[in-house]
C-alpha positions in Angstrom: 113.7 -13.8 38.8 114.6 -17.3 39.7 117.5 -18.3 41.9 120.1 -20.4 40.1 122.7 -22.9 42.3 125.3 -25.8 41.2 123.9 -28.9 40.3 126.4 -30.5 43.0 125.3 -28.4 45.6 121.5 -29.4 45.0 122.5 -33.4 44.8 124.0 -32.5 48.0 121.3 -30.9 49.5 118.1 -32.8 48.6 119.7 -36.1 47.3 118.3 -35.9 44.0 119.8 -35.3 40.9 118.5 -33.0 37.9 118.7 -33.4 34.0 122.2 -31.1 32.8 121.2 -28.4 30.6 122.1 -28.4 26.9 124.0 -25.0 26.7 125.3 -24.3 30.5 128.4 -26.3 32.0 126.0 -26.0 35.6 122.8 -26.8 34.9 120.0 -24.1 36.8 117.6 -26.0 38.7 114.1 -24.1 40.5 114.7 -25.0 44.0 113.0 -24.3 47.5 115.2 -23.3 50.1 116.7 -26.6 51.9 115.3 -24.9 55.1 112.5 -25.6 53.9 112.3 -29.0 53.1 114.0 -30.3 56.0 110.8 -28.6 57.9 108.3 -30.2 55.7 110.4 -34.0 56.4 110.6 -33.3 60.0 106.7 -32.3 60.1 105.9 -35.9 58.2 107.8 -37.9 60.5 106.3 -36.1 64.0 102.7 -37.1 62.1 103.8 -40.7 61.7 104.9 -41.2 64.9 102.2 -39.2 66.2 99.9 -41.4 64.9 101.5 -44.6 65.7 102.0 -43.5 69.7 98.1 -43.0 69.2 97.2 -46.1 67.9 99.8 -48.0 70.3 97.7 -46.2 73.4 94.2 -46.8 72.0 95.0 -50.7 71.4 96.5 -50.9 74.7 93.6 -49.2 76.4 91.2 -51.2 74.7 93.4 -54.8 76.2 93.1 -53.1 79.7 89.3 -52.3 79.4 88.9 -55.9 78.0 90.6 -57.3 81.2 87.8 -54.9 83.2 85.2 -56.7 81.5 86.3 -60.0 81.9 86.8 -59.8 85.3 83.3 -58.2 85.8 81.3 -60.2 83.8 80.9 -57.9 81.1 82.2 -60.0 78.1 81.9 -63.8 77.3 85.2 -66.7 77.7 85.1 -69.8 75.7 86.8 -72.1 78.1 87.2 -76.1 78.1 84.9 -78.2 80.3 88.2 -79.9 81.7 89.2 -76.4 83.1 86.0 -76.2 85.6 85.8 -77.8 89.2 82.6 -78.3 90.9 83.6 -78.3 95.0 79.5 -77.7 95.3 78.4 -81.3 94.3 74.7 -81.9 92.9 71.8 -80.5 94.1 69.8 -82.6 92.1 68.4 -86.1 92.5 71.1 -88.5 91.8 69.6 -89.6 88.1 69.8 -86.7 86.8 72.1 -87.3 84.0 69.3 -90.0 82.9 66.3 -87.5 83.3 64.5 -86.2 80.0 64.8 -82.5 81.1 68.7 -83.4 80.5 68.6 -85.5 77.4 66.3 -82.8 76.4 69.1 -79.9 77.0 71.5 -82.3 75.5 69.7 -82.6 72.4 69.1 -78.9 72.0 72.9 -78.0 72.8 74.0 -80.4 69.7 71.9 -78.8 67.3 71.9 -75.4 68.3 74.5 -74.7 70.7 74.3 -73.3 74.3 72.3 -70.4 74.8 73.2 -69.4 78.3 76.6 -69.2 79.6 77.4 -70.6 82.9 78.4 -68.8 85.8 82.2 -69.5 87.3 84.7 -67.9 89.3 88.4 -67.7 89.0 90.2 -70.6 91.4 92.4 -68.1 91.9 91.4 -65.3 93.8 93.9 -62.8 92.7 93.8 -64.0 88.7 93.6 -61.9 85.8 93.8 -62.3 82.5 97.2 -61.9 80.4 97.1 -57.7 79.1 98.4 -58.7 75.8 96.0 -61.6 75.1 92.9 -61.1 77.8 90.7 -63.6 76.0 93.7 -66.5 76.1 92.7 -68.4 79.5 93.1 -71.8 78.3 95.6 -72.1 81.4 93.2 -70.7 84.1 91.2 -73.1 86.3 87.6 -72.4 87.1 85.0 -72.9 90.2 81.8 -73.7 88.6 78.9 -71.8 90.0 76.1 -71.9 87.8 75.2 -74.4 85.1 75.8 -77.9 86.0 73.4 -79.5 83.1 75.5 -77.2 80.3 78.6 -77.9 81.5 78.3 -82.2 81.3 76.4 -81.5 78.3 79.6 -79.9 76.4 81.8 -82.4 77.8 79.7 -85.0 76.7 79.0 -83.3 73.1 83.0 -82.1 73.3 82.1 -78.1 73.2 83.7 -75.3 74.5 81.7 -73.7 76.9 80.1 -70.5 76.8 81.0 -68.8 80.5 81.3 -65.1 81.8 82.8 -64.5 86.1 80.5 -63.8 88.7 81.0 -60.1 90.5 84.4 -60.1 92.4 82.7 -59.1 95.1 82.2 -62.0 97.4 85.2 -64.0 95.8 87.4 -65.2 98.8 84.8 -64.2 101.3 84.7 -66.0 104.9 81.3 -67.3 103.6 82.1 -67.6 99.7 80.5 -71.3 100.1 77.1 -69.8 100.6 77.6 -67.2 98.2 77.8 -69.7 95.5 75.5 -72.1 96.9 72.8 -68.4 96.2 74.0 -67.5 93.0 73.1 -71.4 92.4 69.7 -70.5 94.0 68.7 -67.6 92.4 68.8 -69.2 88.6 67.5 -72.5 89.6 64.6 -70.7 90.6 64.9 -68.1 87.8 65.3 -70.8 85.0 64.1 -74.3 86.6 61.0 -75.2 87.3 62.5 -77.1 91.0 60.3 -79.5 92.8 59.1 -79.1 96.5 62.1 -81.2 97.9 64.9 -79.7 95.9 63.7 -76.6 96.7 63.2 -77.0 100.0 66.9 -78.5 100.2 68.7 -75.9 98.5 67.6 -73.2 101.0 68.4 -76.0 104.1 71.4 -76.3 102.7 72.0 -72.3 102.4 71.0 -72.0 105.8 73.3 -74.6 107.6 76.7 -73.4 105.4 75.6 -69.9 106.6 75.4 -70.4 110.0 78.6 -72.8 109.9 80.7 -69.6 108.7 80.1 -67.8 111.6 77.3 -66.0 110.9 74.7 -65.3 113.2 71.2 -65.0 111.4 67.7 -65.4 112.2 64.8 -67.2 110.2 63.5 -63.8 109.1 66.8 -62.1 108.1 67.8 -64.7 106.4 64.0 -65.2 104.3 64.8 -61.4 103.3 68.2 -62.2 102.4 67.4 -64.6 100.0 63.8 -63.6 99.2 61.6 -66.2 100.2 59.0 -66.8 103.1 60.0 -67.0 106.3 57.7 -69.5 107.0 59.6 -72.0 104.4 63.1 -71.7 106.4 62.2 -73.6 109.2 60.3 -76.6 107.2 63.5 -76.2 104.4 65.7 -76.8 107.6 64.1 -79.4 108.4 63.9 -81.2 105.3 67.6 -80.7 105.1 68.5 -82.6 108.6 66.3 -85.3 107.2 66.8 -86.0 103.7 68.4 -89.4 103.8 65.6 -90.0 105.6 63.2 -88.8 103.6 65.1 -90.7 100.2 65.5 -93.9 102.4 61.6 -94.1 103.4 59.6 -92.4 99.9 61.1 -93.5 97.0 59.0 -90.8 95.0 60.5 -87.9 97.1 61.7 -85.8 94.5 57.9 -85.8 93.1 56.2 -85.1 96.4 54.4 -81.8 97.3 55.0 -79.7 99.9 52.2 -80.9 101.4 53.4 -84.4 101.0 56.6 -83.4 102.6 54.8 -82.2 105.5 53.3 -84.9 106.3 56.4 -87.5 105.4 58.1 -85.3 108.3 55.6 -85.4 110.7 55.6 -89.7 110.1 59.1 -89.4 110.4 59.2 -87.7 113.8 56.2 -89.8 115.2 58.0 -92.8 114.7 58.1 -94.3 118.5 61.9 -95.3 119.5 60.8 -98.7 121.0 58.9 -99.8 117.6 62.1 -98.9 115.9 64.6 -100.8 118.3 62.2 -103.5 117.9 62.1 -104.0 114.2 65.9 -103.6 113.9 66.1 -107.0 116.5 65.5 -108.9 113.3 66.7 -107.6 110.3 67.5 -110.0 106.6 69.6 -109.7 103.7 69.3 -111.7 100.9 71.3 -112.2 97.5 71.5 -114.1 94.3 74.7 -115.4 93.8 74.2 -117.6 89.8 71.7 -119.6 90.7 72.0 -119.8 94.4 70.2 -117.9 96.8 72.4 -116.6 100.1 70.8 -115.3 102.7 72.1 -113.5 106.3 70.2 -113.0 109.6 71.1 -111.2 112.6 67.7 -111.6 115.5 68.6 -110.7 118.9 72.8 -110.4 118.6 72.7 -113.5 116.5 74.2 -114.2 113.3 73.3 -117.0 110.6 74.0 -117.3 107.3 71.8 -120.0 105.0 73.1 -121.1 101.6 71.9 -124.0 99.6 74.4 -126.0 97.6 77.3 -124.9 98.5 80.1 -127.5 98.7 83.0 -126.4 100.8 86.5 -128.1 101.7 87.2 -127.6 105.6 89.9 -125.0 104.4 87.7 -122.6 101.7 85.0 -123.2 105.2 87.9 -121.5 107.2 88.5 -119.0 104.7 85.0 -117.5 104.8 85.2 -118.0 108.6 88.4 -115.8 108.8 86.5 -112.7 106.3 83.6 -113.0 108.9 85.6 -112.7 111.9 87.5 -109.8 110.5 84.4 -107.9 109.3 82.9 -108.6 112.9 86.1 -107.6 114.5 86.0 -104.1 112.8 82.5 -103.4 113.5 81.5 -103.9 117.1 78.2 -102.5 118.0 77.0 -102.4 121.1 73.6 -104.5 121.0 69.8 -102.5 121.2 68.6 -102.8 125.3 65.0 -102.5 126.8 
């Protein structure tokens, strides 16, 4: 038989109200026992937040994992070309902005993007990204590592750049500066197809920041290290100590094999001193000035200077007398003997 109550006890109760009935003065409503409902209201609401403290945790796990990633190169930043420094400098010829490998990249980047990312570290050794926005780093500042060409190819096209971080492992290292200069290394010789000299420089180069860091190594460990021949260390070393050299006397350096190296070394330290001393006795610079041709000798210790047409007033003769004297007074060299 079913349970009759009040009408205003039920309002009460479940906060609903009922249709009256026709005959009664209290209408009879079916009910559940309010024990019962409050259960099934309370059981609803657990649930909900149940499943909002769930979803909370799994978004906030998945920000924290995305920092991981970032951090260890496991997923991709799209950061300005303004935000990266490049403390390394070139280790390419000094044209290489006009070369056709670059206008070639170029060219390929404006019409179908940058396939490779470049390779940076955070300036900041101890940065991370923000945990409620990881991928946000348009504030960070960057050490460019790999990826010189892409990055002034963006900047020229005005791209964002494709980039992922390096391992953390060697960041803030007592030799960090040849840790980069390797990483460099390793995907110009993965990716580039590098001449003789550059090669042979880059590994010089390697060498000599090693060694200034404090490191002791020898030829061979470091050939392991960096997986090459040990027999190349000693001729890359050498190419290093001598490379203005090298650029001053072959103008075609950069195209020479190693070979041709060889042999522009072995010129370069047969070179007697006394032939030297003797052709810098007499040495001439000359310059167009309009039409006018100037022209400056120095034989011996001695100075002259030859100029036709030059019409001067004793004080603009003065003038250029006073410029010479100071440019002579700042650089005193001690005059070539024997």
């Amino acid at each position: 038989m079913k349970r009759t109550i009040p009408r205003s006890l039920v309002s009460k109760a479940l906060n609903q109200s009922a249709e009256p009935s026709d005959n009664d003065d209290e209408a009879k409503v079916d009910t559940a026992p309010s024990s019962t409902t409050a259960a099934f209201k309370g059981a609803g609401s657990a649930w909900k937040a149940g499943a909002l403290a769930q979803s909370q945790a799994a978004v906030e796990q998945g920000r924290a994992q995305l920092v991981e990633d970032i951090l260890n190169g496991r997923h991709e930043l799209q950061i300005s070309p303004e935000q990266v420094e490049d403390p390394l400098g070139s280790d390419r010829r000094d044209d290489w902005l006009a070369q056709e490998a670059f206008q070639t990249l170029l060219k390929s980047i404006e019409i179908n993007g940058q396939d490779t990312p470049i390779l940076v570290w955070p300036e900041d050794p101890n940065w991370k990204p923000d945990p409620l926005n990881p991928t946000d780093v348009a504030d960070a500042r960057f050490i460019m590592l790999t990826g010189r060409r892409r990055h002034a190819a963006a900047k020229t096209l005005g791209l964002k750049l494709r980039a992922i971080l390096a391992s953390p492992d060697k960041r803030g290292a007592k030799n960090a500066q040849f840790e980069m200069l390797f990483l460099r290394f390793r995907e110009n010789e993965e990716r580039e197809n590098l001449g003789a000299f550059e090669r042979l420089l880059a590994i010089g180069e390697m060498y000599e920041t090693l060694r200034e860091s404090g490191e002791k190594t020898t030829a061979v460990a470091f050939a392991a290290r960096i997986g090459v021949h040990e027999s190349i260390v000693s001729r890359a070393r050498a190419v290093f100590g001598a490379r203005d050299q090298i650029l001053n006397a072959f103008k075609n350096a950069y195209d020479m094999s190693f070979q041709d190296l060889q042999k522009a070394l072995a010129s370069l330290e047969g070179k007697p001193k006394k032939q030297v001393r003797k052709s810098a006795q007499k040495i001439t610079a000359k310059r167009k000035v309009g039409g006018r041709n100037l022209s400056l000798t120095s034989a011996n210790g001695n100075l002259s200077i030859k100029a036709a047409s030059v019409p001067l007033s004793q004080e603009k003769l003065e003038e250029l007398s006073d410029l010479i004297a100071g440019f002579l007074a700042k650089n005193k060299e001690v005059p070539p003997t024997g």
